[in-house]
N, C-alpha and C positions, 0 to 999 in steps of 0.2 A: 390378740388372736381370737378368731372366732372356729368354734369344733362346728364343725359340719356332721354328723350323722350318718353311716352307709350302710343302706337298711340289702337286705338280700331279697326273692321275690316276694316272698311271704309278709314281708314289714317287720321281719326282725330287724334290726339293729345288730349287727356282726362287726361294724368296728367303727373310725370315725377318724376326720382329716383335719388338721388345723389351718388355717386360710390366713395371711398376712392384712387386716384391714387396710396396709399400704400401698399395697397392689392396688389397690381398688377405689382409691383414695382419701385414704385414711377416715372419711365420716362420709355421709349422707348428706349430697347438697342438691336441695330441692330447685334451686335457682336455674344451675347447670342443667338439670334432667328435664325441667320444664321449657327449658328453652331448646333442648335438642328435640324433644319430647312434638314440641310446635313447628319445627325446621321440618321434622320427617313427616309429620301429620302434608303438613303445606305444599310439599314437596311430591307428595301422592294425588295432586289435585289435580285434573284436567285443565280446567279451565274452560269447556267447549257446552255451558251451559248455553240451552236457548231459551229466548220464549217468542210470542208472533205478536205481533200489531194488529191491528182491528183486519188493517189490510189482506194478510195474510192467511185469517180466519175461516176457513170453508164456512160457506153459510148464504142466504138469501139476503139481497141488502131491500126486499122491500120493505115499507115501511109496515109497523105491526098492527098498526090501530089507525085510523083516521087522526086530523090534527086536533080537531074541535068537536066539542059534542058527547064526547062519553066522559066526560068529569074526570079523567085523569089526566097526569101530567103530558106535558110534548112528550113521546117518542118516537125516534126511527129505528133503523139496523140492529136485529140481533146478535152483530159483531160489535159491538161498543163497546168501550174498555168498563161500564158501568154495571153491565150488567154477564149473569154467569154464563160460564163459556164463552166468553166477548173475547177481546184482543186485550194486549197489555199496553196500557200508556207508552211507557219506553222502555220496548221492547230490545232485549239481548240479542246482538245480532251478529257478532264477532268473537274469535277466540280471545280469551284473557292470558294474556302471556308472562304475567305479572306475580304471581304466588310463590316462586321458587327462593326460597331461604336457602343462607351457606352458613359453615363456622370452621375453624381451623380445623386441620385433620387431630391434631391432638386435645383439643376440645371436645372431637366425636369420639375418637378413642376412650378417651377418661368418661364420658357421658354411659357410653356401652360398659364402661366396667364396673362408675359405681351404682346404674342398674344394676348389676347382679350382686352390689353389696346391700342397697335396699332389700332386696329380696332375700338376702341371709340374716340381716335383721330381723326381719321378721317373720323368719320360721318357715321360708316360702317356697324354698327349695328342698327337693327331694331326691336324695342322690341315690342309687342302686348302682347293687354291685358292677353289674354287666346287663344290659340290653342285646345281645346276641340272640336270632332267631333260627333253627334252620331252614324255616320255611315262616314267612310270615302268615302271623296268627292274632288276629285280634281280639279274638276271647278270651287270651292269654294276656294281650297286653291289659287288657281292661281288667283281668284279675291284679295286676299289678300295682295298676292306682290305685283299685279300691284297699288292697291291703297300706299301701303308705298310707292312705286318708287323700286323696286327691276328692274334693266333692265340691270342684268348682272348676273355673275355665282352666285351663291346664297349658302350656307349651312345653313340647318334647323336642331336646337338643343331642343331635345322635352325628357320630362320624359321618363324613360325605361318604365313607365304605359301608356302614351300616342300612343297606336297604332297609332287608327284610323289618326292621325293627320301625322305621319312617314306613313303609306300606301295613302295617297293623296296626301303627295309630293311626292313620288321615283320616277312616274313615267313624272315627269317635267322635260323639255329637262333644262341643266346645274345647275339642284338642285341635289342637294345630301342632304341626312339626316345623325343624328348620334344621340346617346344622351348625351345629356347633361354631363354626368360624365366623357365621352370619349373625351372632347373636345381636342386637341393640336395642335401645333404650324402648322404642316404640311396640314393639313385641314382650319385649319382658312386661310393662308398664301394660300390656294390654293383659294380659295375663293375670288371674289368680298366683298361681302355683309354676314351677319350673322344674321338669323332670328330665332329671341327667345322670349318667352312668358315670362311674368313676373315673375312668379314662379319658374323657368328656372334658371334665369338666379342670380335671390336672392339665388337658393339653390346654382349654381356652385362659387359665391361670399362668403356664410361662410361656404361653405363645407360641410353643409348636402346633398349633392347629391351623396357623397362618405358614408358619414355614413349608407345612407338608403341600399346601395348596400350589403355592410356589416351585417346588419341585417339580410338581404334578406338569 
């Protein structure tokens, strides 16, 4: 069992939860994570890189120097793939359709879970009591991290009903939000820190945070 910590606003410590490292699957597998880790990275990629040929090149194709006679080498066209601001030899000229990585859905499942066991390993999560705003307030959320010790990139995981509390972190320099039911491997992995309410984090733990969406 691993105790999780449940600090209140201030960074007391007011009580604390025990976590099944079963759920989550049972150890830390770097192999799994790195590979779901690269599916979602790859998966994020356009594909619609370009670049231009000499052809393409805005530019004057007269020649810059005479051929003979000033002791430097032959040159022509200041679109030449040789020289700067020239054209590209082979040039990209079409979408790449080819990047898209798959893995079983329970593969991604277990990847996104035991993400969040790495990150109680090692001390990474920060769970509070409630996240509840009546008005969103960002002076207030940011007094929040600083009291837990957040002083690095941060991702904040709040109910899809929890506005207020996602509009007073977004605009905190290296916080990002999401919610809770979204959570996986690529966001956690990008992240320092994981900051979640109590409620939060018990529903992404037996899976009510997927049922709710469902009903919804």
């Amino acid at each position: 069992m691993i105790e999780l910590p449940i600090y209140n606003r201030e960074g007391k410590q007011v009580e604390s939860i025990n976590i099944d490292e079963a759920l989550l699957g049972s150890e830390v597998r770097p192999t799994l994570l790195k590979q779901a880790y690269v599916m979602s990275h790859s998966n994020r990629r356009q594909g619609s890189a370009r670049t231009k040929s000499r052809g393409m090149v805005e530019g004057s194709t007269r020649k810059i120097y005479k051929q003979k006679g000033t002791g430097n080498a032959r040159m022509g066209t200041v679109r030449t793939n040789i020289r700067k601001g020239g054209g590209v030899t082979f040039a990209k000229t079409r979408t790449h359709e080819n990047f898209r990585k798959s893995m079983p859905k329970k593969m991604r499942q277990l990847a996104n879970r035991n993400a969040l066991l790495a990150k109680l390993v090692d001390g990474e999560v920060k769970c509070i009591v409630d996240l509840e705003f009546e008005t969103p307030k960002t002076k207030s959320f940011k007094a929040i991290l600083d009291a837990v010790g957040v002083d690095r990139s941060c991702l904040v995981a709040v109910d899809s009903d929890n506005r207020n509390a996602a509009v007073s972190a977004r605009n905190l320099k290296n916080v990002d939000t999401i919610r809770v039911d979204q959570l996986n491997v690529f966001e956690l992995l990008n992240h320092r820190y994981l900051v979640v309410d109590k409620a939060s984090i018990e529903a992404f733990l037996d899976g009510s945070a997927w049922k709710k969406e469902e009903v919804e």
